[in-house]
N, C-alpha and C positions, 0 to 999 in steps of 0.2 A: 552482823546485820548490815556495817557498813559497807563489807564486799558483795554481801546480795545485790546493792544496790547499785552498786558500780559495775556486777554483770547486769542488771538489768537494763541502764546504761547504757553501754557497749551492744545490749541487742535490739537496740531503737536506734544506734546512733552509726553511722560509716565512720570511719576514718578519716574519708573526707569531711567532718561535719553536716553532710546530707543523713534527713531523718526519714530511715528506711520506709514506714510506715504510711508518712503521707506521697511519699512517693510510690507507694501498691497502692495507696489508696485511689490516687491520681492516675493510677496506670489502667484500676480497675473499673473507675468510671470514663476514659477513652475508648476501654472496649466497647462497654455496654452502650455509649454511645454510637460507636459505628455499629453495633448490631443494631438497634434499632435506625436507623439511618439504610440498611441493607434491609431488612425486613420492609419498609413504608417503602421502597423502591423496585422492590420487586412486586410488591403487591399491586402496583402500578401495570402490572403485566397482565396477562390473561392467569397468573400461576397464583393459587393461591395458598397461602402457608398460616390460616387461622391459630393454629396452638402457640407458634410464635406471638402474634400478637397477640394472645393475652398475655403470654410471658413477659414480654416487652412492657405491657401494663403493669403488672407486679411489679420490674422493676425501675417502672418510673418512679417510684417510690424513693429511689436509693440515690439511682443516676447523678441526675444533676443539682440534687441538693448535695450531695457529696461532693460533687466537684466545686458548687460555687464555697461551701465549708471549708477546703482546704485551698482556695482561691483566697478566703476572706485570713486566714492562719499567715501563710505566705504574705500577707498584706498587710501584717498590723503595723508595719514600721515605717510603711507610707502613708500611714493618717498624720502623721503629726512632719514630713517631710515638707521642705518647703516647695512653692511650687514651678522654682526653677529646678527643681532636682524630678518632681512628681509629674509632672506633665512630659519631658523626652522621654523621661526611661520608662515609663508605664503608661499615661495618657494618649501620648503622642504615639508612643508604640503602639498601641490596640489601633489605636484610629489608623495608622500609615496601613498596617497590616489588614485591616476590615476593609478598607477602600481599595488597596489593591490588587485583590482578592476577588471586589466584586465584577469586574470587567470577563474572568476568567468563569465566576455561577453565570454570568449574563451568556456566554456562548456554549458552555455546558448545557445549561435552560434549554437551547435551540436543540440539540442532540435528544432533551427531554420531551421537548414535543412531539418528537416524532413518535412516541408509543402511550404517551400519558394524555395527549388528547387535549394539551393546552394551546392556543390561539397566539404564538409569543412571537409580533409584529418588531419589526426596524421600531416605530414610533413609542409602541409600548416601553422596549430596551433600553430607548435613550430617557426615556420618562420615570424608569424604576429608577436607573443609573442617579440621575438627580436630584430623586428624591431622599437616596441611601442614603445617607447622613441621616435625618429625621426619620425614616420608616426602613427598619434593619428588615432585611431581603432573606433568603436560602438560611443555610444552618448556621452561619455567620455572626447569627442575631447572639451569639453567647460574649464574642467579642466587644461585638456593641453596648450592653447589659456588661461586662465588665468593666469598660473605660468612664461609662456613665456612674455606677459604684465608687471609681476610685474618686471621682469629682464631687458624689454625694458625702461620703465619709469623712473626704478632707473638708469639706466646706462645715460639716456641722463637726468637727471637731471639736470642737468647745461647748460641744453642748452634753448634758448629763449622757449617760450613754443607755441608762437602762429606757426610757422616756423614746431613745430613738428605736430599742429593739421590742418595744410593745406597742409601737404604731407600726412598723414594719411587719411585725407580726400579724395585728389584726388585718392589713393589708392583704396580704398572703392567706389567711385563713380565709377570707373573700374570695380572694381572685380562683383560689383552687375548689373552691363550691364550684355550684351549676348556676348560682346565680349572675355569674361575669359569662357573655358569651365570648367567644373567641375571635380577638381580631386580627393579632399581629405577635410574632412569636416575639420577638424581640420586647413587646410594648409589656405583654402577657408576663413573659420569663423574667422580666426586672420588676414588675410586682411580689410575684409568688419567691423568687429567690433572694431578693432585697437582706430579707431576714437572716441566710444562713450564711451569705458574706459578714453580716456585721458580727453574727455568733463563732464566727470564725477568728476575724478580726477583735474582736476586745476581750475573747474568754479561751485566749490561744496555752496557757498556763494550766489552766483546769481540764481543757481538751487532753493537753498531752500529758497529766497525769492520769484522767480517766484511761487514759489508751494504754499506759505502760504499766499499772497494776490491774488488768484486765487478764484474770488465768481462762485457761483453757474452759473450764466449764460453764464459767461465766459468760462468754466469746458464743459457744456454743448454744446457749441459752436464751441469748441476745437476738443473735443472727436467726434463731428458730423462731422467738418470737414474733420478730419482723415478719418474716416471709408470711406466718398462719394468720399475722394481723390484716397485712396489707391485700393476700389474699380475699379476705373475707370482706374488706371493707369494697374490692373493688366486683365481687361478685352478688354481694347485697344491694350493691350501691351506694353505702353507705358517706362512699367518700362525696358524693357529691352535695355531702351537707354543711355547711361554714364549719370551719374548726375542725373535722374530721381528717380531712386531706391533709392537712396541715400537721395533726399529732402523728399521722400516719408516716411523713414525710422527716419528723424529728427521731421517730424510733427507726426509721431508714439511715441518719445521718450516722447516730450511734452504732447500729448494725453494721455498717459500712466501715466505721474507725474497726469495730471489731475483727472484721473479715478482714481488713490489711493489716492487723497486728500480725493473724494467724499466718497471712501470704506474705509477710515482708522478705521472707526467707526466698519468694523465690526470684530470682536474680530479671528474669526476663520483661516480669509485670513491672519491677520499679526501675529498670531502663526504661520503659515505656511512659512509663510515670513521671520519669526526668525529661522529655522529650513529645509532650504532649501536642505541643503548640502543629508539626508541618504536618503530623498525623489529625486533628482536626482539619486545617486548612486543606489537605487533597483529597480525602476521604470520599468525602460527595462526590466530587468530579468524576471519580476511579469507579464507584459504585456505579454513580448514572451510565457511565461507558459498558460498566458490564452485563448491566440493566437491559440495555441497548441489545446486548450482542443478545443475550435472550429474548430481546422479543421477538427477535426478526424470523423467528423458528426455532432456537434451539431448544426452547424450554419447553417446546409440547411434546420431542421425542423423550425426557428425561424421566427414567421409572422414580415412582414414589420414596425410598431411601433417597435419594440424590438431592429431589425438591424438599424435603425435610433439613435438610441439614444445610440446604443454598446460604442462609444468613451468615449464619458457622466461614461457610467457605468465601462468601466474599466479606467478610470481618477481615481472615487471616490475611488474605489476599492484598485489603486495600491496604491494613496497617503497615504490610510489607512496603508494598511499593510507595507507600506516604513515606516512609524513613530513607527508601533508597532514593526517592525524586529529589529529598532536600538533602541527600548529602550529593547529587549530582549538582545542582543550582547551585548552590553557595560556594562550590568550587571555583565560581568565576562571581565576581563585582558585580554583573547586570544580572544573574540571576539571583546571588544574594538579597537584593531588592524587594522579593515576594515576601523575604520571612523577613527583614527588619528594615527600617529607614537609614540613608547615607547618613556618615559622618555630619556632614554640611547641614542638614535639618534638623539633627537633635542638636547644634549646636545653635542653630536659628531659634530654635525652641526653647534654648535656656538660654539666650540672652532676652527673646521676649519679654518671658517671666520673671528677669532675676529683680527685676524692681518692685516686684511685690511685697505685700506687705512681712515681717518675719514671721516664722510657724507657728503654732501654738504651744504650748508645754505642752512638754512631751507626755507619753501617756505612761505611768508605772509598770511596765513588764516583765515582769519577774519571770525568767523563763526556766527555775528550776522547778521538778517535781516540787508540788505541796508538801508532799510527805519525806522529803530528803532531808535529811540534818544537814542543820547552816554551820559548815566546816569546809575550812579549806580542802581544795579537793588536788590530790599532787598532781603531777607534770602528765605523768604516766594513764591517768586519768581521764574518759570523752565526758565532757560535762554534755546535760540533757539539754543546754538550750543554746548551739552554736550559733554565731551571729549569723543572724538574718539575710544577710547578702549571700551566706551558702546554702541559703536554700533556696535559690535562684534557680528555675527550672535550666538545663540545659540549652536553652535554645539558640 
C-alpha cells in the first residue's frame, strides 16, 4: 500500500518539485482563454463563427474559475507573508506588469478601431490611461483582480476563513445571475471569482488529495458531468438564476482538476502552464493584429473549413509567438521591463513595507495527501507537497 502511494506521488509530482497537474491545469485554462479572446475578435469582423461562441459559453464555465482556483493554490503561503515580502514579489508585480502593459492595449485599441467601429480619440486614451489603476481596461483586468486578491486575503487574514468564503460566495452567486448588469470586466471578475482564489487558497490539502485519488472513471464521469450540466444550464437559461451560475461554475473547477490529472502527462500543456504570465500579456495584441489583416479583405475570400476552425488557428498562432516575443525581450534589460519590475523597485518596495506591522500566524498547512500515512518518507522519496516557492510559475 505504501508504494502505491509513493507511485502515485511521483505521478503528480516532477522531480523538480513542480505539481504536474496544476500546471495542465493552468496551461489548460490559457488556452481556452486565448480561444475565446480569438473568437470575440474575430467576430468583430464581418466573419461570423456562431458554434464557437456557444462553445466558448460552455466553457466559461471552466475557464477562469479554474485558473483563479489554482491562482488561489499557488497563493496560500502569501496570506500569512509579511508585507515586505507580499507586496514586491506578487503585489507590486501584478501592478508593475498591469501598468505596463496598458500603454501597449492603448495603441493596439487604435489598430482595433479601424474594423470594430470604435470612436478611440488622443483625449479618450490619455483619459482611460489614468483612470487604469481604478477601472482595469482590455483583458488585463485578470491581473488587476489578482493583485486586488492578494491585498484582500492578506488583510482579512485573521479572520475565520469559512465566514470569508460564504460571503464571497453568495457574492458570486449574484454577480453571475442576470440580476448584476455588466459594467466593468475587472470590477465584474473580482466579484464572481473572489470565491475560487480563496477555495484555492485555504483548502489547497484537500484540493490535491481530491485530484490524486481521482481514477480514470471517476475523471471521466466528472468531466461528463460538467459539460451535460453546464450545457443545459446555459441553453435553458438556467444559469441566469442566483446560485445556478455559481454551482455550475464549482462542478467546472472540479471537472477541470480532473481534466489536468488525465493531461498532466502531456508535456506541452504543462510547459504552457508553467509560463502562463507573457502568453496572457501578448495574446490580444497578436490576435487584434491578425484580426486586422482579416478584415481588410482576407477573410471574405476564405471557404467555410478554414473560417471554422480561424479561433483554433490563431490560438496556436498567438500562443506561439507570446512565448517567442518573451523569450526575445528579456534577452536584453529594457525589454525584460514588460514582464517584471527592475531590481531597484522591488527593492523600493520592500523597504516601504518593511516597517509594517508582523504577519499573522501562520495558517496550518499540511501539504500531505489526507489519506497518506504519517511515516517517514526516505530520501529517495517526492513528497506530495514541495515547498511553495517551487511552484512559482516560470516567469
Amino acid at each position: 500500500m505504501r508504494g502505491r502511494h509513493v507511485r502515485d506521488v511521483r505521478n503528480v509530482v516532477e522531480l523538480s518539485g513542480r505539481i504536474l497537474w496544476i500546471d495542465a491545469a493552468r496551461g489548460l485554462a490559457i488556452v481556452l482563454v486565448t480561444l475565446i479572446h480569438a473568437t470575440d475578435w474575430i467576430q468583430e469582423t464581418s466573419v461570423r463563427i456562431p458554434v464557437w461562441v456557444d462553445v466558448n459559453e460552455v466553457l466559461s464555465t471552466l475557464r477562469m474559475p479554474l485558473f483563479f482556483a489554482c491562482a488561489g493554490i499557488l497563493a496560500a503561503k502569501w496570506v500569512t507573508a509579511g508585507w515586505s515580502e507580499l507586496v514586491p514579489r506578487k503585489i507590486g508585480f501584478l501592478v508593475w506588469v498591469y501598468l505596463i502593459w496598458q500603454p501597449v492595449g492603448s495603441l493596439v485599441a487604435l489598430i482595433a478601431a479601424r474594423f470594430n467601429g470604435d470612436e478611440f480619440t488622443l483625449v479618450r486614451m490619455i483619459g482611460s490611461l489614468a483612470l487604469t489603476p481604478f477601472r482595469p481596461r482590455f483583458e488585463l483586468w485578470f491581473l488587476w483582480s489578482l493583485a486586488l486578491f492578494f491585498v484582500l486575503a492578506r488583510a482579512s487574514a485573521r479572520l475565520p476563513r469559512t465566514p470569508q468564503i460564504v460571503v464571497a460566495a453568495g457574492i458570486a452567486a449574484v454577480w453571475f445571475s442576470a440580476l448584476i448588469p455588466e459594467h466593468n470586466l475587472g470590477w465584474d471578475g473580482s466579484a464572481k471569482y473572489y470565491v475560487f482564489f480563496l477555495l484555492g487558497c485555504y483548502h489547497r490539502p484537500a484540493l490535491e488529495g481530491f485530484v490524486q485519488h481521482l481514477g480514470f472513471e471517476a475523471s471521466l464521469l466528472l468531466i461528463g458531468g460538467w459539460f451535460v450540466l453546464a450545457a443545459f444550464a446555459y441553453t435553458s437559461g438556467l444559469d441566469d438564476l442566483p446560485g445556478v451560475g455559481l454551482l455550475v461554475r464549482v462542478v467546472g473547477v472540479a471537472a477541470g482538476f480532473a481534466l489536468a490529472r488525465r493531461l498532466m502527462s502531456v508535456t506541452l500543456l504543462s510547459y504552457l502552464g508553467s509560463r502562463t504570465l507573457p502568453i496572457y500579456l501578448a495574446h490580444t495584441p497578436l490576435i487584434i493584429c491578425f484580426t486586422w489583416v482579416l478584415s481588410i479583405g482576407l477573410g471574405d475570400g476564405l471557404p467555410d473549413p478554414v473560417i471554422a476552425v480561424l479561433p483554433v488557428l490563431f490560438t496556436v498562432v498567438s500562443v506561439a509567438l507570446s512565448l517567442l516575443l518573451h523569450f526575445a525581450l528579456t534577452s536584453n534589460s529594457a525589454g525584460a521591463l514588460l514582464y517584471a519590475p527592475p531590481a531597484a523597485v522591488v527593492g523600493w518596495m520592500k523597504r516601504l513595507f518593511s516597517g509594517r506591522r508582523p504577519p499573522p500566524a501562520p495558517m496550518v498547512i499540511d501539504l500531505r495527501t489526507p489519506a497518506a500515512p504519517r511515516r517517514s518518507i526516505r530520501m529517495t522519496e517526492v513528497p506530495i507537497g514541495p515547498p511553495v516557492a517551487e511552484l512559482e510559475p516560470r516567469w
